[in-house]
VOFIKE-836674 format. One record per atom (N, C-alpha, C, CB): residue in three letters; x, y, z; atom name. Coordinates in steps of 0.001 Angstrom, whole numbers, always signed. Glycine has a CB too. Layout:
// residues N
<r ALA,<X,Y,Z>,CA>
...
// end
This chain:
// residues 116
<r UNK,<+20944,+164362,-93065>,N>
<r UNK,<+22009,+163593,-93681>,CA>
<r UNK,<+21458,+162243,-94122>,C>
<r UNK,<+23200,+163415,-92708>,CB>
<r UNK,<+21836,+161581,-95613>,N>
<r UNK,<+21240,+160256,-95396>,CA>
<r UNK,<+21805,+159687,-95073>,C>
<r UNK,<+20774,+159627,-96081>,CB>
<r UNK,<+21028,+158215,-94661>,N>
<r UNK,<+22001,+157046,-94114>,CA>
<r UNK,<+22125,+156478,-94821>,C>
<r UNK,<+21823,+156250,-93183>,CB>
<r UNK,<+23285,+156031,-95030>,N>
<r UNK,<+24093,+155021,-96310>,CA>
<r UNK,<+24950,+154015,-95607>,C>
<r UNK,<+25251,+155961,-97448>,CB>
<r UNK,<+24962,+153499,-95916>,N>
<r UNK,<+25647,+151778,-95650>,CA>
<r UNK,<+26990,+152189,-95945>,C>
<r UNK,<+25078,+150253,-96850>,CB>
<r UNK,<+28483,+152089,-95617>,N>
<r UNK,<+29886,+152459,-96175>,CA>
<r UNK,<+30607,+151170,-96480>,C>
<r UNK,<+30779,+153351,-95118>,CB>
<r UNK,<+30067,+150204,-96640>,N>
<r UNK,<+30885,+149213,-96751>,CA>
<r UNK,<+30038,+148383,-97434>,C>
<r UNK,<+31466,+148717,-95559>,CB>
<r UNK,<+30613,+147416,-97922>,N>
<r UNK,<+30097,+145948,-98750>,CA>
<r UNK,<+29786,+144970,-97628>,C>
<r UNK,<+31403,+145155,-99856>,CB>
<r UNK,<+28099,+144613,-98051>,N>
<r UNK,<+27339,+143910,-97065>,CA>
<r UNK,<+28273,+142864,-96628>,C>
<r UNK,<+25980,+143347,-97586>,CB>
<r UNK,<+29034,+141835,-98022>,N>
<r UNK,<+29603,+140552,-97983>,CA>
<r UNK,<+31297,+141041,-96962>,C>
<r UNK,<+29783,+139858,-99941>,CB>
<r UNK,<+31717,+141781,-97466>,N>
<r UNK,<+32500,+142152,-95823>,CA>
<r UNK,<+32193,+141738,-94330>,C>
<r UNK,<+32392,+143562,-95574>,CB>
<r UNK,<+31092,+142250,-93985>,N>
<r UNK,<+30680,+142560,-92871>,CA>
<r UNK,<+29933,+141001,-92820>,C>
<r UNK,<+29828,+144052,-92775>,CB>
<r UNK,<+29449,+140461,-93271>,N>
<r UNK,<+28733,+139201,-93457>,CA>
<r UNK,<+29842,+137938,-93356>,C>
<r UNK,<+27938,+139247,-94958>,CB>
<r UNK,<+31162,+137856,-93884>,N>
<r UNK,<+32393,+137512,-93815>,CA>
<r UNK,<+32918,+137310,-92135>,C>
<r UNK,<+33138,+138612,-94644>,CB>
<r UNK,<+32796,+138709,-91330>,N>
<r UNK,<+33042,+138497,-90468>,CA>
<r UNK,<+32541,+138748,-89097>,C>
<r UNK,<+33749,+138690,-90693>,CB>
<r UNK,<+31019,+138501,-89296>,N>
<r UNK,<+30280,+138508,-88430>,CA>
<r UNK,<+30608,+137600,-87063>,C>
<r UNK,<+29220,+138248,-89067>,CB>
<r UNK,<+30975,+136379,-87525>,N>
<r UNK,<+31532,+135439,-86265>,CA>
<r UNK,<+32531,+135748,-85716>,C>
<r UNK,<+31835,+134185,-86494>,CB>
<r UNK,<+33464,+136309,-86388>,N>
<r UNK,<+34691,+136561,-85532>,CA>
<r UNK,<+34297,+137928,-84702>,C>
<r UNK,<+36160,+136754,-86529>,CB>
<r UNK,<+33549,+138421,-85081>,N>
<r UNK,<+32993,+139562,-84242>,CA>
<r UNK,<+32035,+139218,-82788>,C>
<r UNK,<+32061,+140394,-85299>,CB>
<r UNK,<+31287,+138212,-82973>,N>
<r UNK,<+30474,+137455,-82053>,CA>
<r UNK,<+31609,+136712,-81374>,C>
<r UNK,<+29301,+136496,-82750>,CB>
<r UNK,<+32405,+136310,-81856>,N>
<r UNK,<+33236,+135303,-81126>,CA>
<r UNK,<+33892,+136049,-80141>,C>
<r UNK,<+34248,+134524,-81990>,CB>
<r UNK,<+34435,+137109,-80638>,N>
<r UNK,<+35385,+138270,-79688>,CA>
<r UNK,<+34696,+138821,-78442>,C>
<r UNK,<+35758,+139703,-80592>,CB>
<r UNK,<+33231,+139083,-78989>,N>
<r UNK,<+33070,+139655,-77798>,CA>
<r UNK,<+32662,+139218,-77038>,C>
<r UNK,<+32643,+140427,-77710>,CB>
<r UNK,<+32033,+138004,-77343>,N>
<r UNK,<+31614,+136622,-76455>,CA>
<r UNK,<+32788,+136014,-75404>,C>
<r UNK,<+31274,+135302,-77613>,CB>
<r UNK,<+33449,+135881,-75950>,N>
<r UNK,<+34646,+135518,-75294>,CA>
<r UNK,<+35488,+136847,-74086>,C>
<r UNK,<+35635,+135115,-76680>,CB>
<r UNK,<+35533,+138448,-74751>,N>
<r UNK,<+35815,+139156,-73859>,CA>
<r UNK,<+34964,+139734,-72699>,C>
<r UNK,<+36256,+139880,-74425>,CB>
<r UNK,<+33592,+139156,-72821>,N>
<r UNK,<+32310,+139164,-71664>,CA>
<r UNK,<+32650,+138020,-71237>,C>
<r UNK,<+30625,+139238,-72090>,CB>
<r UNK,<+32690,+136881,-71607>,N>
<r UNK,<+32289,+135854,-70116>,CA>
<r UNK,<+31684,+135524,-70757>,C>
<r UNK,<+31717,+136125,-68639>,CB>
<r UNK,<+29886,+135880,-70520>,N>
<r UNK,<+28729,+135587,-70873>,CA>
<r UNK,<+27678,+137186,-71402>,C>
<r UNK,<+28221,+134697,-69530>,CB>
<r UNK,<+27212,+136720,-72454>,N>
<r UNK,<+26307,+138014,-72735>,CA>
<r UNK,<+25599,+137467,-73876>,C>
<r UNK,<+27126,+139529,-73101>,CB>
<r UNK,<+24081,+137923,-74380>,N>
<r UNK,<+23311,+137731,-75043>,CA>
<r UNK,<+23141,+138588,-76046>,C>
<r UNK,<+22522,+137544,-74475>,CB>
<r UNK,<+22385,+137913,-77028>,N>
<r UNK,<+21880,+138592,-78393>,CA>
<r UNK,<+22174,+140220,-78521>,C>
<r UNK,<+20189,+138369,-78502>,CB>
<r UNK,<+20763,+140609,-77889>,N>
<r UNK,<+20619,+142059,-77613>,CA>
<r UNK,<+21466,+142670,-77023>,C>
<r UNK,<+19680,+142367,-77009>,CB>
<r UNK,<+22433,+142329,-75984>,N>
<r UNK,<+23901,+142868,-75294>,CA>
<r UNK,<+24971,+142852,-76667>,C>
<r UNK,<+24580,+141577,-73810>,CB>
<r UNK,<+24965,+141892,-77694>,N>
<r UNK,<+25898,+141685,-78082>,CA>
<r UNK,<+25321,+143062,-79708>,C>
<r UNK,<+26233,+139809,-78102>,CB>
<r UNK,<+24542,+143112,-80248>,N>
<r UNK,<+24399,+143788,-81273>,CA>
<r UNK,<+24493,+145383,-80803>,C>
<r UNK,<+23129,+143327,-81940>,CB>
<r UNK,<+24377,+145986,-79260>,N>
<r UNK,<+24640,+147292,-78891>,CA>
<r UNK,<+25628,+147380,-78624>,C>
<r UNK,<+24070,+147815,-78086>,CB>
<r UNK,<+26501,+146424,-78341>,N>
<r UNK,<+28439,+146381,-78186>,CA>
<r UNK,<+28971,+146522,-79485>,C>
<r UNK,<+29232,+144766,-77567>,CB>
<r UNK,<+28362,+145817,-80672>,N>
<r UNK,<+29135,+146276,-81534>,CA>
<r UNK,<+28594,+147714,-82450>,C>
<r UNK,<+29389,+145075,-82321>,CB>
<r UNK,<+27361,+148248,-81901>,N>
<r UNK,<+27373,+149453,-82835>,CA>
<r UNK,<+27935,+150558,-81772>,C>
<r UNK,<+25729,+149852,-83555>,CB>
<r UNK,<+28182,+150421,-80501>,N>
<r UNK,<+28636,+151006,-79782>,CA>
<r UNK,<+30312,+150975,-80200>,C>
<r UNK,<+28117,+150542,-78568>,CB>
<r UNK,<+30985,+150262,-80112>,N>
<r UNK,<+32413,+149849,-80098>,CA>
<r UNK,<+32528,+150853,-82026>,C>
<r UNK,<+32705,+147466,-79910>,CB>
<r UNK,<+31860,+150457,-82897>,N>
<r UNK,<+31927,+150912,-84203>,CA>
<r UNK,<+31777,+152556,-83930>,C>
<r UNK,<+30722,+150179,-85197>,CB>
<r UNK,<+31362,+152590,-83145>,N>
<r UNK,<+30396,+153958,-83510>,CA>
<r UNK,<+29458,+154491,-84310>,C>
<r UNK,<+30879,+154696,-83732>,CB>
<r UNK,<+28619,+153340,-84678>,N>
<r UNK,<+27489,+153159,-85179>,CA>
<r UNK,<+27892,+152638,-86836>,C>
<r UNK,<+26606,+154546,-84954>,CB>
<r UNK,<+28736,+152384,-87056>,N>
<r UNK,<+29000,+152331,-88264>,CA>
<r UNK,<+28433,+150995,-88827>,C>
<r UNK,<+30379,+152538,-88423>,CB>
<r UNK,<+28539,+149969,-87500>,N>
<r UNK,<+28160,+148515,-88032>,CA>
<r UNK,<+26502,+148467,-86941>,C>
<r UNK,<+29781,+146959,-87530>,CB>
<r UNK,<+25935,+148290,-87753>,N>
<r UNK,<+24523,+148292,-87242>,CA>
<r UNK,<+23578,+147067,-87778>,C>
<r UNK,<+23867,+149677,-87670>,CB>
<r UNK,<+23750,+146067,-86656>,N>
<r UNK,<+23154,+144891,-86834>,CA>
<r UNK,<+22241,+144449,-86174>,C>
<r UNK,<+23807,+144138,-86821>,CB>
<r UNK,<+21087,+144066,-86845>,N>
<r UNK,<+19949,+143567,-86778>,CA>
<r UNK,<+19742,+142104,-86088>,C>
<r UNK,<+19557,+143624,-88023>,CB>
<r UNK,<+18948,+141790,-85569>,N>
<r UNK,<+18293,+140623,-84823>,CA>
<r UNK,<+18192,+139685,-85906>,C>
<r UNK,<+16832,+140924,-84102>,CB>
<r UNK,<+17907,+139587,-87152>,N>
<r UNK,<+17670,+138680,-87908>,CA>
<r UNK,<+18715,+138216,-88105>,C>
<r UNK,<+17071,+138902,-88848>,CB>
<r UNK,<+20465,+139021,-87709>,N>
<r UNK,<+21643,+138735,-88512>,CA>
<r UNK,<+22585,+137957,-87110>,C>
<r UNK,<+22400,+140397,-89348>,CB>
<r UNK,<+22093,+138863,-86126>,N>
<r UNK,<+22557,+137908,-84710>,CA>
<r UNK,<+22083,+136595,-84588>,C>
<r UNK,<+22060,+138500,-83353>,CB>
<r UNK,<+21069,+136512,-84409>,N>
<r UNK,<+20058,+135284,-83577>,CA>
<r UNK,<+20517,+133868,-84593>,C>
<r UNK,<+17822,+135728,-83718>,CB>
<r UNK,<+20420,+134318,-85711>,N>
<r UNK,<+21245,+133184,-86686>,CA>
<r UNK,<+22550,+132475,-86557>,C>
<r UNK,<+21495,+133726,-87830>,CB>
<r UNK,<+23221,+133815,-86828>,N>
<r UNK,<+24328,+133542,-86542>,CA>
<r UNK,<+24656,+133072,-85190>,C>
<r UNK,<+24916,+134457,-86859>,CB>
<r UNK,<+24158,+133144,-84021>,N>
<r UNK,<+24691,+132787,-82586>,CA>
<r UNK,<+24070,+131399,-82799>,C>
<r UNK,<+24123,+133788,-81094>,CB>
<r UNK,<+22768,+130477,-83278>,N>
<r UNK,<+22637,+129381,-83370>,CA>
<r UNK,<+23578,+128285,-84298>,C>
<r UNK,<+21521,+129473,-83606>,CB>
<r UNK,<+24607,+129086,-84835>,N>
<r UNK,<+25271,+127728,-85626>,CA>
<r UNK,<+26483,+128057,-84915>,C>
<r UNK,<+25404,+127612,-87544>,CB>
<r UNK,<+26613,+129157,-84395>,N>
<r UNK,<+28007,+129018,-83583>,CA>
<r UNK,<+27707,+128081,-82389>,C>
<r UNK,<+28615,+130557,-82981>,CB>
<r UNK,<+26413,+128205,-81955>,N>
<r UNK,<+26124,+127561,-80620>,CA>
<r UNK,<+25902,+125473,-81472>,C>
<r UNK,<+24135,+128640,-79668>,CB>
<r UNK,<+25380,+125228,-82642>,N>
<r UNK,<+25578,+124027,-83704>,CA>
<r UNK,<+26558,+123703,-83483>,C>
<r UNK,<+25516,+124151,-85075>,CB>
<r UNK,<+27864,+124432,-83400>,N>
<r UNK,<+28499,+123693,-84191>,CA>
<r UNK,<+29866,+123982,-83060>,C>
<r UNK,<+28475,+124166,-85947>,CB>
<r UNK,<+29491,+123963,-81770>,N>
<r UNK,<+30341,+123722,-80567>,CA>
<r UNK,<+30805,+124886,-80220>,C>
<r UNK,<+31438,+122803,-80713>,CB>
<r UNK,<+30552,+125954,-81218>,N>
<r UNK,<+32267,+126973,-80493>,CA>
<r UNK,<+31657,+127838,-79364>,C>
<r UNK,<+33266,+128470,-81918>,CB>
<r UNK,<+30225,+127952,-79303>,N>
<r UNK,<+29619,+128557,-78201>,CA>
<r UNK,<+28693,+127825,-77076>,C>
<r UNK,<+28909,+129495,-78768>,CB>
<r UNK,<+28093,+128255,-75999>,N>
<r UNK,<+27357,+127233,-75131>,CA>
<r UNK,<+26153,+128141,-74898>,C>
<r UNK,<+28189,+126669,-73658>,CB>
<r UNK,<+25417,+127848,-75245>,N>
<r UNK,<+23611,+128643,-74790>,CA>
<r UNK,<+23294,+128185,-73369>,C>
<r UNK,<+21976,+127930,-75929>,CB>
<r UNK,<+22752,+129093,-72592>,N>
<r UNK,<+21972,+128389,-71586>,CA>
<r UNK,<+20723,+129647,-71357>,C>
<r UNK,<+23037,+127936,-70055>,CB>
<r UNK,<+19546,+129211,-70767>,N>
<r UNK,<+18445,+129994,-70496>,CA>
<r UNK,<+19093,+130585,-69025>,C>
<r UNK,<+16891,+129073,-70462>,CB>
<r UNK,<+18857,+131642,-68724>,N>
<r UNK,<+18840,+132460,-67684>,CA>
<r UNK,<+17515,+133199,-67106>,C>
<r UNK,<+19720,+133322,-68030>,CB>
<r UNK,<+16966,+132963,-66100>,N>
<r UNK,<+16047,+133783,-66012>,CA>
<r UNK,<+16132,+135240,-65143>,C>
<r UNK,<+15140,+132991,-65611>,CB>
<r UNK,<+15806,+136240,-65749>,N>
<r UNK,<+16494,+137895,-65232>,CA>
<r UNK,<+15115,+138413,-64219>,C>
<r UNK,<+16811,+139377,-67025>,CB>
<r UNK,<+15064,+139678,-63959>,N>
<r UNK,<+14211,+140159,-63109>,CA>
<r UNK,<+12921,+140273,-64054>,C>
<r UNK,<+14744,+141480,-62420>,CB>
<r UNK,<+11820,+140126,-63162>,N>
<r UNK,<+10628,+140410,-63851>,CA>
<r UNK,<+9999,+138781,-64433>,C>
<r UNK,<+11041,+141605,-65163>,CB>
<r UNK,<+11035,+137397,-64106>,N>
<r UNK,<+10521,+136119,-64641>,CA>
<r UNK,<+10715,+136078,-65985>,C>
<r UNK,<+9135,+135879,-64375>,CB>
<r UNK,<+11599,+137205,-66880>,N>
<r UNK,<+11543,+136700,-68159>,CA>
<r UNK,<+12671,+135558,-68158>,C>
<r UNK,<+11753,+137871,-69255>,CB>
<r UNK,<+12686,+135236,-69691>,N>
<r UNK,<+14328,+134460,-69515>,CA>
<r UNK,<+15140,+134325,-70834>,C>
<r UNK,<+14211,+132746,-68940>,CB>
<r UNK,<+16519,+135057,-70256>,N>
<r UNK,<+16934,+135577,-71485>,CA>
<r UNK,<+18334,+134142,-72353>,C>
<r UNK,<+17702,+137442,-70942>,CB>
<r UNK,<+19110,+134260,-73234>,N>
<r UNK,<+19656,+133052,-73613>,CA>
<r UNK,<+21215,+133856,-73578>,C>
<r UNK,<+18970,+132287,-75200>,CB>
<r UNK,<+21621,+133376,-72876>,N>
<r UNK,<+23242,+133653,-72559>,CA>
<r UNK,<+24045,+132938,-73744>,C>
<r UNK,<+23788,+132931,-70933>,CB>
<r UNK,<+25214,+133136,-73955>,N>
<r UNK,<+26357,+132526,-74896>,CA>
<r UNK,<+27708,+132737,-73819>,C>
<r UNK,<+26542,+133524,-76633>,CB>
<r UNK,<+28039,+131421,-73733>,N>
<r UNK,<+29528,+131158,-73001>,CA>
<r UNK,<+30460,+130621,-74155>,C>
<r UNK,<+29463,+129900,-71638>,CB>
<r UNK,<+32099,+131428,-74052>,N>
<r UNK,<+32271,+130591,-75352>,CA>
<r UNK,<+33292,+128981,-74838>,C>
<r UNK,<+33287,+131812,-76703>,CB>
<r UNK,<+33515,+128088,-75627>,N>
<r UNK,<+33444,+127354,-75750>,CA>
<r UNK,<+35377,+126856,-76023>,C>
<r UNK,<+32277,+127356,-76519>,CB>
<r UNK,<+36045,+126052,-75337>,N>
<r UNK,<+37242,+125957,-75684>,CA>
<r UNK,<+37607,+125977,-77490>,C>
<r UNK,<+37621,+124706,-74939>,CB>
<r UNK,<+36606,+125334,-77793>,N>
<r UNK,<+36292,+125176,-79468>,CA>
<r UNK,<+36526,+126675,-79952>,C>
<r UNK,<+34479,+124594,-79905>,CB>
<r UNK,<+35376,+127275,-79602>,N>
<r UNK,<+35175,+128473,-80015>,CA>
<r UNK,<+36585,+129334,-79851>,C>
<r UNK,<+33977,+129008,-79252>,CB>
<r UNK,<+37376,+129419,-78655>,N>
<r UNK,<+38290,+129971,-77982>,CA>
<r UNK,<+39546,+129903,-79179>,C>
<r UNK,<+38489,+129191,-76514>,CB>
<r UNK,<+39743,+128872,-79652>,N>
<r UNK,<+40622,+128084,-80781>,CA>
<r UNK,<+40509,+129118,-81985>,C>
<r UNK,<+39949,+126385,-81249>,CB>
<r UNK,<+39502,+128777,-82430>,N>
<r UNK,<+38759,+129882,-83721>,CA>
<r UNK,<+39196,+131128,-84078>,C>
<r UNK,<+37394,+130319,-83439>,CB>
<r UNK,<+38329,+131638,-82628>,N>
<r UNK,<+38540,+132799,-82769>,CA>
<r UNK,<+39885,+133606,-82742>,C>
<r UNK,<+37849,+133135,-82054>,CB>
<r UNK,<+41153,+132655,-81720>,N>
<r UNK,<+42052,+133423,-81983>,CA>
<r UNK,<+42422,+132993,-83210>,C>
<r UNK,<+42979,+133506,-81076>,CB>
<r UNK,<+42416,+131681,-84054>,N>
<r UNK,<+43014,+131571,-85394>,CA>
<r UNK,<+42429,+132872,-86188>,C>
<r UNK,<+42603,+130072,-86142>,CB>
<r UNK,<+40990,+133058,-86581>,N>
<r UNK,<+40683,+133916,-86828>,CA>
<r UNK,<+41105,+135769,-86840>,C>
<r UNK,<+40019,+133463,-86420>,CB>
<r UNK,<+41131,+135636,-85290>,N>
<r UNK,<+42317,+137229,-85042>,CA>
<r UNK,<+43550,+137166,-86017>,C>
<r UNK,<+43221,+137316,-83186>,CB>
<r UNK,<+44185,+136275,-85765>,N>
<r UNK,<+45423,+136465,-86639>,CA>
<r UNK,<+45580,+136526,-87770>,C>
<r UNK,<+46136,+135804,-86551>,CB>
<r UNK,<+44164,+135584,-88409>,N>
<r UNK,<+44141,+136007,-89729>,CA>
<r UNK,<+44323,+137322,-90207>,C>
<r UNK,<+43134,+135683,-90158>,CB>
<r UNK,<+42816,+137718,-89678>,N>
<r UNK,<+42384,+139231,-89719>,CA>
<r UNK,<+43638,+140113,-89496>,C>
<r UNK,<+41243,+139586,-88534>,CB>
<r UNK,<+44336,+140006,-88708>,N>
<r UNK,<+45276,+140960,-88450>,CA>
<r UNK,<+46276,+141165,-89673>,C>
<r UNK,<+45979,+140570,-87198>,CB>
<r UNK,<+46659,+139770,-90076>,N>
<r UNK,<+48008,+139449,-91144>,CA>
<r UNK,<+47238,+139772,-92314>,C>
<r UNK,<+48771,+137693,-91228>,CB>
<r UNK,<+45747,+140123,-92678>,N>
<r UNK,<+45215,+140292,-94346>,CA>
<r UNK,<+45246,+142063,-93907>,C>
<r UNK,<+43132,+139325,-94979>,CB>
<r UNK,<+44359,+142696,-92255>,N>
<r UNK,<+44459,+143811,-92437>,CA>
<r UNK,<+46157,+144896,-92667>,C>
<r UNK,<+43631,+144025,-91376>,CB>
<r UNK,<+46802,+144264,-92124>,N>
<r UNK,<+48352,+144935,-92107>,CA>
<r UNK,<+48540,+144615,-93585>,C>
<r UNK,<+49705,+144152,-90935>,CB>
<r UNK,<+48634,+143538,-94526>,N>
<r UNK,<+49042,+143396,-95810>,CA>
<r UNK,<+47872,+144421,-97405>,C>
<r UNK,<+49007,+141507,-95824>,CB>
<r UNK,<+46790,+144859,-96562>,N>
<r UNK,<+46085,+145634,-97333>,CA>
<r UNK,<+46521,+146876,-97228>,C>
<r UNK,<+44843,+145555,-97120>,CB>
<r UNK,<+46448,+147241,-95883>,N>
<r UNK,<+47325,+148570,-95452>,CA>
<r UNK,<+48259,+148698,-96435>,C>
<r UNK,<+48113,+148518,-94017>,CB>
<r UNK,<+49452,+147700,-96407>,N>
<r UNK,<+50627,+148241,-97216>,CA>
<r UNK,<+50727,+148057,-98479>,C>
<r UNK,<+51725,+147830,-96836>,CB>
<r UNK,<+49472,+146874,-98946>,N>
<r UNK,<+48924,+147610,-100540>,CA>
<r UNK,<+48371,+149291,-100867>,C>
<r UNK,<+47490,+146710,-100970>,CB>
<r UNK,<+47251,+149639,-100032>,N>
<r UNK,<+47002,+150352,-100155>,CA>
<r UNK,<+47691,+152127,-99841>,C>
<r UNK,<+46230,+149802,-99851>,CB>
<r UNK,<+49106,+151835,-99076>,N>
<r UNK,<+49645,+153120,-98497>,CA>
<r UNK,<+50345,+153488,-99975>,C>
<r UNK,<+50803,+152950,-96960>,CB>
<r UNK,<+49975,+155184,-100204>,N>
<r UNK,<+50573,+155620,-101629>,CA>
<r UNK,<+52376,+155217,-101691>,C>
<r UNK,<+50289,+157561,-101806>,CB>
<r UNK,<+52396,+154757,-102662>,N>
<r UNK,<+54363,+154444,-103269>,CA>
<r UNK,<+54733,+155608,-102725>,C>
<r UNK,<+54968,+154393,-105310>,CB>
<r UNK,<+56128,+154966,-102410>,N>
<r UNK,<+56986,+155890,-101658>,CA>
<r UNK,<+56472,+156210,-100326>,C>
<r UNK,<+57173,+157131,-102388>,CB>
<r UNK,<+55451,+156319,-99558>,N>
<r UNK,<+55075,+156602,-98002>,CA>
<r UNK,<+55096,+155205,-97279>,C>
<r UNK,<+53465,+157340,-97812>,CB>
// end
C-alpha cells in the first residue's frame, strides 16, 4: 500500500501546539519522544510527527511561558527534558479547545449533505 499523507501539511502545522499543549497538560509531565508516540498512537498513525517538528515547537512554547522544561536524569545517567505546563499555557490551551471545537462543529454542519 503506499503511504500518502491525507491531509494538508498547513492543517496539521496550524495545530501542532494545541496538540502539544493537550497532552502536556493531560500527563503532568512528559517529553519530546513520549509526546510524538502519543500522538501517532491516539491518531492511529494518521498524524506522524517527526523530531524536527516537536523539539521546535516545544522550545517556543517553553519561550514564550506556556510550558516549563526541566532536565531529568532517568536510568542508565542519561538525562531526558520534561515539559510541565504552565498556568499560561493552561489558559491557551483551553481558549484554544474551544476554538477548535466551535470551527470543528460549524464545518460539520457546512459540510453535512442539505436536508440531513
Amino acid at each position: 500500500m503506499e503511504d500518502r499523507q491525507l491531509y494538508d501539511a498547513d492543517l496539521l502545522r496550524g495545530n501542532t501546539d494545541s496538540l502539544l499543549l493537550f497532552l502536556i497538560n493531560e500527563g503532568g509531565s512528559t517529553y519530546g519522544y513520549e509526546l510524538i508516540k502519543e500522538i501517532g498512537r491516539r491518531s492511529r498513525g494518521y498524524f506522524r510527527f517527526r523530531e524536527g517538528t516537536v523539539y521546535p515547537a516545544l522550545r517556543k512554547l517553553e519561550a514564550d511561558g506556556l510550558v516549563r522544561g526541566e532536565w531529568r536524569r532517568i536510568a542508565g545517567g542519561q538525562e531526558r527534558r520534561y515539559y510541565i505546563m504552565t498556568a499560561k499555557g493552561r489558559a491557551l490551551m483551553r481558549r484554544k479547545l474551544a476554538m477548535w471545537r466551535s470551527f470543528s462543529s460549524a464545518m460539520t454542519l457546512v459540510l453535512k449533505p442539505a436536508g440531513g
